[in-house]
DOSEKOL-308436 format. One line per 4 residues: their letters; for each residue y, x, z of N, C-alpha, C, O. Coordinates in steps of 0.001 Angstrom, whole numbers, plus 500000, padded with zeros to 6 digits. Example, Ala and Ser with C-alpha at 12.3 -4.5 7.8 and 13.67 -1.06 7.14 Angstrom:
REM DOSEKOL-308436
AS> 494310,513190,507800,495500,512300,507800,496700,513200,507800,496681,514236,508465  497750,512850,507080,498940,513670,507140,500030,512900,507870,501138,513409,508039
***
This chain:
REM DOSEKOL-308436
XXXX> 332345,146242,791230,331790,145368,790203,331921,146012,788832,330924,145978,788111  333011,146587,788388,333024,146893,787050,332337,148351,786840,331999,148707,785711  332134,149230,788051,330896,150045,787933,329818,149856,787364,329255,150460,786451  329401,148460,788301,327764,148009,788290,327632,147495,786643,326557,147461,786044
XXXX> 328774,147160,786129,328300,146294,784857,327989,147402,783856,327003,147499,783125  329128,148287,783988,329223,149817,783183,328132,150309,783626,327809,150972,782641  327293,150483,784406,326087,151057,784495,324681,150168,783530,323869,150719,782787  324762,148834,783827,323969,147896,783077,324193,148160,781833,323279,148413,781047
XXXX> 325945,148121,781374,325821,148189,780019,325107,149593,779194,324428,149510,778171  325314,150358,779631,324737,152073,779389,323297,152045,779303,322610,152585,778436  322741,151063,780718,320891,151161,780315,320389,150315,779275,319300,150564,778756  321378,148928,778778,321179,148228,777405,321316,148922,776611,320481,148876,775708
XXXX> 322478,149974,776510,322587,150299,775042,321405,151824,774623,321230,152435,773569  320796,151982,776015,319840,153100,775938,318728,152744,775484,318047,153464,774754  318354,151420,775914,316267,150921,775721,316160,150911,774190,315121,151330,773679  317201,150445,773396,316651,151075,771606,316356,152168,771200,315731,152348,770156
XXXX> 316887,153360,772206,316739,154615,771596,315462,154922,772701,314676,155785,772309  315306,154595,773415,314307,154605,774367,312720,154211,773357,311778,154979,773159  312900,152589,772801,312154,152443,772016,311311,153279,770788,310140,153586,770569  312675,153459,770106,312423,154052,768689,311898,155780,769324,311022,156165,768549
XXXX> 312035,156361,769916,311253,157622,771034,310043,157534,770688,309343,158047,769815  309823,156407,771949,308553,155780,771982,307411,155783,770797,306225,156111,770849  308148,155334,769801,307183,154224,768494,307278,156017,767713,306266,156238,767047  308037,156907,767720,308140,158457,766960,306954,159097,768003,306525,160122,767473
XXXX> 306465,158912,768946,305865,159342,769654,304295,158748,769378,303339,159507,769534  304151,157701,769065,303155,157262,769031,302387,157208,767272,301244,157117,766823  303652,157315,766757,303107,157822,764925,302550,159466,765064,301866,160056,764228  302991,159943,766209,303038,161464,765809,301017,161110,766239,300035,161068,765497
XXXX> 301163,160938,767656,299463,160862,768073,298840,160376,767112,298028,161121,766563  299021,158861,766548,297861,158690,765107,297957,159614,764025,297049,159940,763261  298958,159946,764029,298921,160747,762611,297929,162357,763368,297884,163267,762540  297391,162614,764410,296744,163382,764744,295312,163237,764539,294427,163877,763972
XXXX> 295442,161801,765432,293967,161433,765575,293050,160969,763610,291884,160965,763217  294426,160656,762934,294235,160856,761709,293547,162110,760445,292644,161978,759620  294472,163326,760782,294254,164528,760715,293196,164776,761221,292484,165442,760469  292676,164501,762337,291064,164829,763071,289678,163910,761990,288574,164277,761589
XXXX> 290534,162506,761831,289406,161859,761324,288852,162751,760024,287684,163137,760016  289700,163031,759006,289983,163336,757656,288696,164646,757927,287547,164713,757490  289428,165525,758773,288733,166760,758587,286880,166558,759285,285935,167323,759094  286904,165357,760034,285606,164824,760260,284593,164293,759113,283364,164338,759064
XXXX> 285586,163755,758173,284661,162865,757217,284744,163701,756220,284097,163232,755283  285282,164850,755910,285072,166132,755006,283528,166881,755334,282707,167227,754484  283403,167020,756911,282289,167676,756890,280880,166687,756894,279703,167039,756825  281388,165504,756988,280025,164334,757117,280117,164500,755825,279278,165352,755534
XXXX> 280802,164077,754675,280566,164188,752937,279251,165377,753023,278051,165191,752816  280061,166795,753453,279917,168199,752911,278193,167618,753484,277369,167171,752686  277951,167746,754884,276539,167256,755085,275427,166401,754338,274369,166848,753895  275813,165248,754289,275574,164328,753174,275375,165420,751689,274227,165814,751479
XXXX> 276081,165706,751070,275522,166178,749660,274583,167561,749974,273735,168083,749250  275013,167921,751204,273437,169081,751135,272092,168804,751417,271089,169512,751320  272327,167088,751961,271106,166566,751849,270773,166259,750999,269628,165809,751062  271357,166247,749776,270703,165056,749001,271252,163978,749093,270384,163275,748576
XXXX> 272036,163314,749360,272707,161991,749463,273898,161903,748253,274866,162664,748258  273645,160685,747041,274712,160761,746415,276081,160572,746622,276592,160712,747733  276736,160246,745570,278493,160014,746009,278514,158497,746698,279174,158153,747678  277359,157474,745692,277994,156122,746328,277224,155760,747569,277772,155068,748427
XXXX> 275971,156190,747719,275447,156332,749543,276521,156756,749904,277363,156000,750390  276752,158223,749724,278190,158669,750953,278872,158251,751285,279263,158486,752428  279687,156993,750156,280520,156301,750265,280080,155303,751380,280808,155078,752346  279085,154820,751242,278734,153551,751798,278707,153852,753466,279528,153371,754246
XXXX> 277557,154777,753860,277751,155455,754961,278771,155903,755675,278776,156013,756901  279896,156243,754735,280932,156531,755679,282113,154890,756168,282783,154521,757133  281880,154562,755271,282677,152717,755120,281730,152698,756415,282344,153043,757425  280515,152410,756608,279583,152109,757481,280132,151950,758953,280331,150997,759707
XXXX> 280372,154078,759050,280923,154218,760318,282261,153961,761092,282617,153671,762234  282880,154251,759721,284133,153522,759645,284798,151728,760686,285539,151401,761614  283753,151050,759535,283932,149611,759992,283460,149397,761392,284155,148671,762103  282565,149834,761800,282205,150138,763204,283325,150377,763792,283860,149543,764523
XXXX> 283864,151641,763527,284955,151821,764354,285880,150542,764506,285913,149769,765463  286419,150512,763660,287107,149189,763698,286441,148067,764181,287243,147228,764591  285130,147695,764300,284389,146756,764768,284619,146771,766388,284977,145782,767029  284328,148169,766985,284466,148501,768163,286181,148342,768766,286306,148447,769986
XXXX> 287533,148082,767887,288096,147851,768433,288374,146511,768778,288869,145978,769771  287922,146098,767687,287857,144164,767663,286763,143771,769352,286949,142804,770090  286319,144227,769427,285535,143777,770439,286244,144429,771944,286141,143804,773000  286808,145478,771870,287417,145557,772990,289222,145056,773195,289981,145259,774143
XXXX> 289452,144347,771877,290779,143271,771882,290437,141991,772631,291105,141315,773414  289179,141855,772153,288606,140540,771816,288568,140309,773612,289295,139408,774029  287830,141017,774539,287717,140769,775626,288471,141414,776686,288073,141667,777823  289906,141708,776039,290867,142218,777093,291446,140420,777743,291252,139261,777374
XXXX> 292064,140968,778651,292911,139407,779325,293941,139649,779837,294284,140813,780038  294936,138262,780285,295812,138551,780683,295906,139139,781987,294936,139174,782744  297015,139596,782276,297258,140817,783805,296879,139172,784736,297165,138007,784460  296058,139848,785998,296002,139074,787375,297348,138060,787574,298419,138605,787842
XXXX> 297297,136767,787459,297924,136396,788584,299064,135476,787331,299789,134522,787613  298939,135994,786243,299811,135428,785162,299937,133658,785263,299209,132978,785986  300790,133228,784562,301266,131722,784654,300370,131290,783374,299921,132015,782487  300266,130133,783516,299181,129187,782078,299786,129660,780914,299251,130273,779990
XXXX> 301257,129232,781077,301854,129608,779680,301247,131225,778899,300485,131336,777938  301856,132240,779654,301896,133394,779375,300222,133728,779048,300040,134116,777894  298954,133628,779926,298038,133044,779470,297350,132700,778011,296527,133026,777156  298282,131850,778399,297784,130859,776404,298495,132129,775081,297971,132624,774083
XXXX> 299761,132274,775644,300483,133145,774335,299364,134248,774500,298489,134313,773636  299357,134879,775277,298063,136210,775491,296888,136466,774627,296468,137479,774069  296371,134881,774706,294911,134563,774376,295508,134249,772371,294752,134383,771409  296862,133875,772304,296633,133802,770739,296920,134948,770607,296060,135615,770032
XXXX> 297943,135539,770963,298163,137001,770518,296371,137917,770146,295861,138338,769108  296018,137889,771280,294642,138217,770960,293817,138364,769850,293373,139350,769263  293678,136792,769644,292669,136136,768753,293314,136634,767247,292675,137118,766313  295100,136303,767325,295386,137206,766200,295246,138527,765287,295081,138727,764083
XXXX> 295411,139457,766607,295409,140728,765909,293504,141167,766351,293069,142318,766309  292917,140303,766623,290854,140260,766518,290835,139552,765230,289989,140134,764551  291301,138672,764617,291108,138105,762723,291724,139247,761977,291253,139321,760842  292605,140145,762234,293187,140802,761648,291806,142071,761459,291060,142351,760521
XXXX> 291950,142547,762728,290635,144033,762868,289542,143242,762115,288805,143829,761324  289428,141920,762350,287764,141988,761559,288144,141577,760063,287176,141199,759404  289251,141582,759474,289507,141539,757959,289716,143106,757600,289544,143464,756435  290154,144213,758783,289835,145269,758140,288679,145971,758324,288605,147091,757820
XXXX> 287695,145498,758996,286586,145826,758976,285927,145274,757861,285490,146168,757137  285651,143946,757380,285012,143548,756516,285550,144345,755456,284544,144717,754853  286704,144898,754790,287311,145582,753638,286580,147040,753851,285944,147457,752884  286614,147756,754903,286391,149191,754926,284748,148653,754897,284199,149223,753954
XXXX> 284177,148113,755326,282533,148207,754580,282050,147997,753373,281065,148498,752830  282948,147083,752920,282256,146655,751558,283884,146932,750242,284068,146146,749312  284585,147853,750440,285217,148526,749385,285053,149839,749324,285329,150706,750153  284402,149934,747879,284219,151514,747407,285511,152192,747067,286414,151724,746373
XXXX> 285478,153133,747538,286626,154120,747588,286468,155066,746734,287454,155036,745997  285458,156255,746291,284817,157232,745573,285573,158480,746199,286147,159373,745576  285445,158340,747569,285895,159576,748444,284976,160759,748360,285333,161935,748284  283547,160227,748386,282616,161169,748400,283002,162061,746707,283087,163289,746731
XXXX> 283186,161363,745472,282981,162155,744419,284379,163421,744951,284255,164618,745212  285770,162449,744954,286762,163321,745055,286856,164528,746238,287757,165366,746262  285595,164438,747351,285726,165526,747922,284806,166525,747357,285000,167739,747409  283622,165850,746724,282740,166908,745671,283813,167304,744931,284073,168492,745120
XXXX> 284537,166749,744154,285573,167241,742903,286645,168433,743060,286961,169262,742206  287257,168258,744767,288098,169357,745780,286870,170426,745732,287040,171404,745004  285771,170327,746378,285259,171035,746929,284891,172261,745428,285160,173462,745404  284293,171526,744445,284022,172641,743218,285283,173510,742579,285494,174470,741838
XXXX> 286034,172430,743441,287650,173539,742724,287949,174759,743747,288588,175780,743493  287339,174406,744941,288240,175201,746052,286923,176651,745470,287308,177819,745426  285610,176305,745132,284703,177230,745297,284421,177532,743616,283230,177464,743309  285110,177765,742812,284816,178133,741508,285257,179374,741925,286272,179532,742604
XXXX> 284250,180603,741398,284115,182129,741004,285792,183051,740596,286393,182892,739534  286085,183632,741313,287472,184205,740977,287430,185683,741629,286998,186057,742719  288057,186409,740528,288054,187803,740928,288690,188112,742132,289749,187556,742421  288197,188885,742826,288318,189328,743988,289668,190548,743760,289573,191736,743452
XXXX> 290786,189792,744020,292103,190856,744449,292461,191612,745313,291910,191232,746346  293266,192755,745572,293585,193448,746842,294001,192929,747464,293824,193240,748643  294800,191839,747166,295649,190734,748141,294663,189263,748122,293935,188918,747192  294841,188646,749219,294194,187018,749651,294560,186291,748020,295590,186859,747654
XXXX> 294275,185633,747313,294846,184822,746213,295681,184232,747326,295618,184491,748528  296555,183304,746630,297933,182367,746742,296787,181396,746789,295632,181425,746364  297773,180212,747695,296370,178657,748023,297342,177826,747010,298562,177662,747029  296294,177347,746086,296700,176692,744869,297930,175592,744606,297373,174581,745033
XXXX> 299363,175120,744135,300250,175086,744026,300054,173557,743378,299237,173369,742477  300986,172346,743994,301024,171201,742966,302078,171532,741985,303136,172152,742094  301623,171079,741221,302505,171386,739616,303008,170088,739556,302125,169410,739029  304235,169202,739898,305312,168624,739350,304640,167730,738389,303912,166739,738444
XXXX> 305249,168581,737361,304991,168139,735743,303692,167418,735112,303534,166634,734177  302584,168218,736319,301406,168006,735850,301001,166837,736242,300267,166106,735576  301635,166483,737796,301346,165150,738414,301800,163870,737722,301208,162793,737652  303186,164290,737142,303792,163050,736318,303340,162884,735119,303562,161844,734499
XXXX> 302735,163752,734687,301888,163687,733393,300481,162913,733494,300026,162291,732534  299751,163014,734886,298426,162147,734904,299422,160705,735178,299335,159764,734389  300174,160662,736134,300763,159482,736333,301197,158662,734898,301076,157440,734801  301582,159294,734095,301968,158459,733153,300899,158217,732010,301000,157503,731012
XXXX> 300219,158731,732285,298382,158329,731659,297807,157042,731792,296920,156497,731136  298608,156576,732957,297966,154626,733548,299130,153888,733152,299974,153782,734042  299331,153489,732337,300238,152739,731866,300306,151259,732389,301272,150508,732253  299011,150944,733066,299314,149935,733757,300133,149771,734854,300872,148827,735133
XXXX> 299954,150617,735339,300888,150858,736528,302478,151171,736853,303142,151497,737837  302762,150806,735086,303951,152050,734637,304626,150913,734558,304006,149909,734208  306063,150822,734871,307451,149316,734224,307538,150418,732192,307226,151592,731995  307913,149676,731445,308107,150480,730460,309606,151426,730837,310527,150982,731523
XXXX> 309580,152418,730386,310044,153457,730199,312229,153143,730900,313054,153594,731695  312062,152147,729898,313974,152337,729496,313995,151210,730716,315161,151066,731085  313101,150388,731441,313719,149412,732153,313085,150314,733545,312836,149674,734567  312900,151477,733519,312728,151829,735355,313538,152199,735522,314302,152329,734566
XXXX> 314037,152715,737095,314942,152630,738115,315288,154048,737900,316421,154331,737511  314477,154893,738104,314473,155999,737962,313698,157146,737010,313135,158142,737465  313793,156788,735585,313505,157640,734710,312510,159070,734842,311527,159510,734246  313433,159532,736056,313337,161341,736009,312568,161506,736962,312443,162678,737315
XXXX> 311981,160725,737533,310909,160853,738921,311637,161079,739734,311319,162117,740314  312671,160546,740185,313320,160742,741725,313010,161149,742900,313511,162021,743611  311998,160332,743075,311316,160263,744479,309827,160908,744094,308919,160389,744744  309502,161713,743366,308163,162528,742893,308294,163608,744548,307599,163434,745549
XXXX> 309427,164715,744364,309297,165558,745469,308716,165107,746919,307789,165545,747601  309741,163940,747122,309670,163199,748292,307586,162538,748637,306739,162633,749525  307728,161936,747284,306343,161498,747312,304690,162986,747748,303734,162899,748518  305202,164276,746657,304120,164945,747129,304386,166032,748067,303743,167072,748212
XXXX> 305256,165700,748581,305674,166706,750284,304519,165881,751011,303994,166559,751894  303999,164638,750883,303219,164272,751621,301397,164799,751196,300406,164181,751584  301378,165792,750516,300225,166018,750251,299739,166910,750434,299929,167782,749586  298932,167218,751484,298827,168223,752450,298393,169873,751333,297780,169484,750339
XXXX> 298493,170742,751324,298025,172276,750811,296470,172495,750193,296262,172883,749043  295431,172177,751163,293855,171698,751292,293873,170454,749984,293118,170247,749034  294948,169877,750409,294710,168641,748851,295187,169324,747475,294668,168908,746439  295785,169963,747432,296600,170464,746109,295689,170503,744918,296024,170007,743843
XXXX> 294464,171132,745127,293855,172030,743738,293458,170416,743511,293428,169610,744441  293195,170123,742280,292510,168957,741487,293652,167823,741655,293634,167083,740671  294618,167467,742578,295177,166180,743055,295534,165700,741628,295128,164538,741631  295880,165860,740840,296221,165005,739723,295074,164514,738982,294984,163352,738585
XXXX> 294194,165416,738799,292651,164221,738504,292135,162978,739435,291510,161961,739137  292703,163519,740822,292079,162299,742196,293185,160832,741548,292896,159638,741480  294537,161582,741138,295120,160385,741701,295040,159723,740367,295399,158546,740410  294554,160284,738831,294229,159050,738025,293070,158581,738035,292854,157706,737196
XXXX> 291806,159023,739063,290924,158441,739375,291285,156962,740248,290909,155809,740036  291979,157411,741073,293013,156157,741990,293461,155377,741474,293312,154361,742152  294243,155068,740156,295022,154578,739453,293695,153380,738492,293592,152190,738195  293004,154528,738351,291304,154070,737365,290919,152714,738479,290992,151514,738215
XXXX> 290593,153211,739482,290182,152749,740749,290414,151429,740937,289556,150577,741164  292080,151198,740799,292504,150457,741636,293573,149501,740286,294478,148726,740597  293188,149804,738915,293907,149280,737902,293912,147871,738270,295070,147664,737909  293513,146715,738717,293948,145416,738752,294501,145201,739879,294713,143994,739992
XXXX> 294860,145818,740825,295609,145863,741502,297290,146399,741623,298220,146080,742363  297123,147435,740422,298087,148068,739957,298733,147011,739345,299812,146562,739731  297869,146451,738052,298344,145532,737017,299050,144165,737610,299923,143448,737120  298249,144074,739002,299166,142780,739857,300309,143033,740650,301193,142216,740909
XXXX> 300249,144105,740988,301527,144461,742343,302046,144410,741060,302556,143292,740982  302283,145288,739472,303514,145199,738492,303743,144278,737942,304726,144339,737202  303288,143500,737982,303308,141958,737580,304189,140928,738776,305197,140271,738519  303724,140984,739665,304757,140428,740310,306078,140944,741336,306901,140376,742054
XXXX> 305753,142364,740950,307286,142719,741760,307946,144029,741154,308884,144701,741583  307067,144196,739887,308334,145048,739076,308855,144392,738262,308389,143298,737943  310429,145113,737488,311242,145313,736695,311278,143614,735797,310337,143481,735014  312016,142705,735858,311934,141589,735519,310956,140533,736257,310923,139365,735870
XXXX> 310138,140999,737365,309904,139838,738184,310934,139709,738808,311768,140614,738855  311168,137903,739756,311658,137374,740832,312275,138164,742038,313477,138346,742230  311539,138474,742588,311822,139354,743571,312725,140766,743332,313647,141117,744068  312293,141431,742241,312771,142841,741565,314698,142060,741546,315742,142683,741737
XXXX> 314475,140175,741168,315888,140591,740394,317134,140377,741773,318353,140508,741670  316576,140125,742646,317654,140253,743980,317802,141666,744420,318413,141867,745470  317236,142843,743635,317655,144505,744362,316378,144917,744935,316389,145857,745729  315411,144411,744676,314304,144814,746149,313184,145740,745240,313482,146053,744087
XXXX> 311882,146155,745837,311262,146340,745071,311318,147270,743993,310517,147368,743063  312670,148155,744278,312632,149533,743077,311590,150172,742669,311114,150295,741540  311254,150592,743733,309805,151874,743609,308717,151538,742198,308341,152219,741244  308422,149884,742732,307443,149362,741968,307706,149540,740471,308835,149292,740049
XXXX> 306630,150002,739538,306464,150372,738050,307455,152007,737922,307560,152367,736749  308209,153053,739052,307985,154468,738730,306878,154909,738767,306103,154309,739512  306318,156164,737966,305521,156856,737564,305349,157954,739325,304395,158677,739612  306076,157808,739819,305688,158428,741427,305343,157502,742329,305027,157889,743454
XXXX> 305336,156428,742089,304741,155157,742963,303704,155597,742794,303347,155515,743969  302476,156217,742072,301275,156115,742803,300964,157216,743460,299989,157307,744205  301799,158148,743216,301744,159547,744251,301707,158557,745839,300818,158607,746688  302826,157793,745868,303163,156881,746820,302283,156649,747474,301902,157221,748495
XXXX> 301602,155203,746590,300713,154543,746980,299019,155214,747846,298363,154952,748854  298939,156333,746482,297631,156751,746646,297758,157757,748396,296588,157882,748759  298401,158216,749123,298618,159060,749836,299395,157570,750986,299111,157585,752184  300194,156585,750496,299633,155174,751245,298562,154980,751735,298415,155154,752945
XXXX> 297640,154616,751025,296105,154841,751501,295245,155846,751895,294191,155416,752365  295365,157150,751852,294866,158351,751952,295679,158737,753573,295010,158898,754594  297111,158832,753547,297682,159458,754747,298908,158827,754620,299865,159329,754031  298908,157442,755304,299734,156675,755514,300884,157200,756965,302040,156786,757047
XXXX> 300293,158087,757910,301322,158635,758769,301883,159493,758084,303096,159437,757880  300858,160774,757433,302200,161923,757057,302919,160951,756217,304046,160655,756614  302474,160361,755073,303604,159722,753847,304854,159362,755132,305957,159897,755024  304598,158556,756150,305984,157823,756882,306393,159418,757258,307239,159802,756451
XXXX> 306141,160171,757970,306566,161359,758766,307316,162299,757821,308215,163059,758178  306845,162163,756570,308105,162881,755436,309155,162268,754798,309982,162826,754077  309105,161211,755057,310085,160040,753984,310879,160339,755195,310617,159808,756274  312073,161378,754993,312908,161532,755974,314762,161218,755864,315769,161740,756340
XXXX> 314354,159697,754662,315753,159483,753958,315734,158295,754913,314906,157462,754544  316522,157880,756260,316483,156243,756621,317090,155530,755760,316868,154325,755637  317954,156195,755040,318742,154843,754001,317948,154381,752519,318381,153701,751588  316373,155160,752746,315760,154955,751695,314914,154305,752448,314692,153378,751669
XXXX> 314227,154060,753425,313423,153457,754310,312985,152086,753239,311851,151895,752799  314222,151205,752963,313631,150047,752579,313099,149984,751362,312659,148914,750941  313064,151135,750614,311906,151171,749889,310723,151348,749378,310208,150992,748318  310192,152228,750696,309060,151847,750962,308597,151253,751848,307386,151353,752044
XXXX> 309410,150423,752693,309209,149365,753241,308707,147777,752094,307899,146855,752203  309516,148117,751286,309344,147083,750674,308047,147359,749566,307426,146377,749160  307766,148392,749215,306401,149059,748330,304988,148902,749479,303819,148956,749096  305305,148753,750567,303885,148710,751421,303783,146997,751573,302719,146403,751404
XXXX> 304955,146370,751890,305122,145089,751960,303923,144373,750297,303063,143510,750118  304608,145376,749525,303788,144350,748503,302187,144951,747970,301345,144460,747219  302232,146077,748649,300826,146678,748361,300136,145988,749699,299131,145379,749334  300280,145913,750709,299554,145396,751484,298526,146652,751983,297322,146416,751892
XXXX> 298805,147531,752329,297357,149081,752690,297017,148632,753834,297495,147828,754634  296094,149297,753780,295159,148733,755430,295808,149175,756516,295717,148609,757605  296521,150229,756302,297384,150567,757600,298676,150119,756956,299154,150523,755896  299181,149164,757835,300932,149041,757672,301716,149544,758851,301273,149553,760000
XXXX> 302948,149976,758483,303494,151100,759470,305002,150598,759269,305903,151144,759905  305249,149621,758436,306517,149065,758799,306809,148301,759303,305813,147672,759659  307823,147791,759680,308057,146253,760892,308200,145104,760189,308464,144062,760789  308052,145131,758861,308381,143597,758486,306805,142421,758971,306853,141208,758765
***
């Protein structure tokens, strides 16, 4: 008997790490199938402007195919069922579970069709940087370098987005490194023009997430909510929305976890990747 329990207890205390495997296993595949999309909708842009197609068609067209996609998963949620043979109860929970996360896909479908992004300009904007005229060296040039300084310098250009100065958390950009480790090499040249285009973009949204959960809001005054109003929150944010797996796959502090747990919590991005 006290074998058998010592064996039970060993496979309980295993299925969490079993889990958390699992769920590291399954960020790694989206964050692939992610990486695939990205470099897909680079060459649909690149196509698109050699036709002739402007930035906000491109835009639209790609939202287009996009929401589809997502349309197409709503419809194959929508008509999955429960396993053969199931009890009424289990059944019924099945069928809401369902219906839940089918209102959910078709609220991010309705958003990815009809919100402009200006992906198409910022990959025209990459693309004239990657291909501007440069003397031809004996050696490959170096692939262009994010500059730090330069990023916190557009960042602090949106002042909406900013807590004032003497009441943020972290002054010195703390979490800046952390934030553009998530920004892939291919992104580097221009990224500080994209991301005060982002900031431009997305200013009343900025002006509301700092309004209600930075530096002297409610929430801010129980400990929570740091990130919100630093000048690297939108490195954050913008690469939130852009590459929401790598951003999780580099944030490799767990005892910092809850803060951007708690920065996605109040941004709300179309992909959420934390458990709250």
């Amino acid at each position: 008997m006290t074998t058998d329990n010592s064996e039970q207890n060993t496979g309980a205390g295993a299925h969490p790490q079993h889990e958390t495997d699992a769920y590291g296993q399954e960020l790694a595949r989206i964050g692939h199938h992610q990486s695939q999309a990205i470099e897909g909708r680079d060459l649909v842009f690149r196509a698109l402007a050699a036709a002739g197609i402007g930035h906000e068609q491109a835009d639209a067209i790609v939202a287009q195919v996009e929401a589809g996609a997502v349309a197409g998963a709503h419809t194959w949620i929508s008509e999955s069922s429960a396993p053969h043979g199931s009890d009424a109860r289990f059944e019924d929970g099945w069928h809401e579970g369902v219906r839940d996360v089918a209102r959910y896909l078709l609220r991010i479908a309705d958003t990815t069709a009809t919100t402009g992004r200006g992906l198409a300009a910022s990959h025209a904007l990459l693309l004239n940087s990657v291909q501007q005229p440069a003397p031809a060296p004996r050696e490959a040039a170096p692939a262009p370098v994010l500059d730090p300084a330069a990023v916190l310098a557009a960042a602090e250009r949106c002042p909406w987005a900013l807590a004032p100065h003497e009441v943020r958390h972290w002054p010195d950009g703390s979490f800046l490194d952390t934030a553009l480790s998530a920004v892939r090499p291919e992104e580097h040249a221009g990224y500080a023009e994209r991301l005060e285009a982002f900031a431009v973009q997305h200013r009343t949204r900025l002006e509301d997430l700092l309004r209600a959960y930075g530096p002297g809001s409610t929430p801010a005054s129980h400990g929570r909510y740091a990130l919100v109003g630093q000048p690297e929150t939108l490195v954050i944010l913008e690469r939130m929305e852009t590459a929401p797996f790598l951003l999780r796959g580099t944030w490799d502090d767990e005892e910092e976890d809850v803060f951007l747990d708690d920065l996605e919590f109040a941004w709300g991005p179309r992909i959420r990747l934390s458990r709250r």
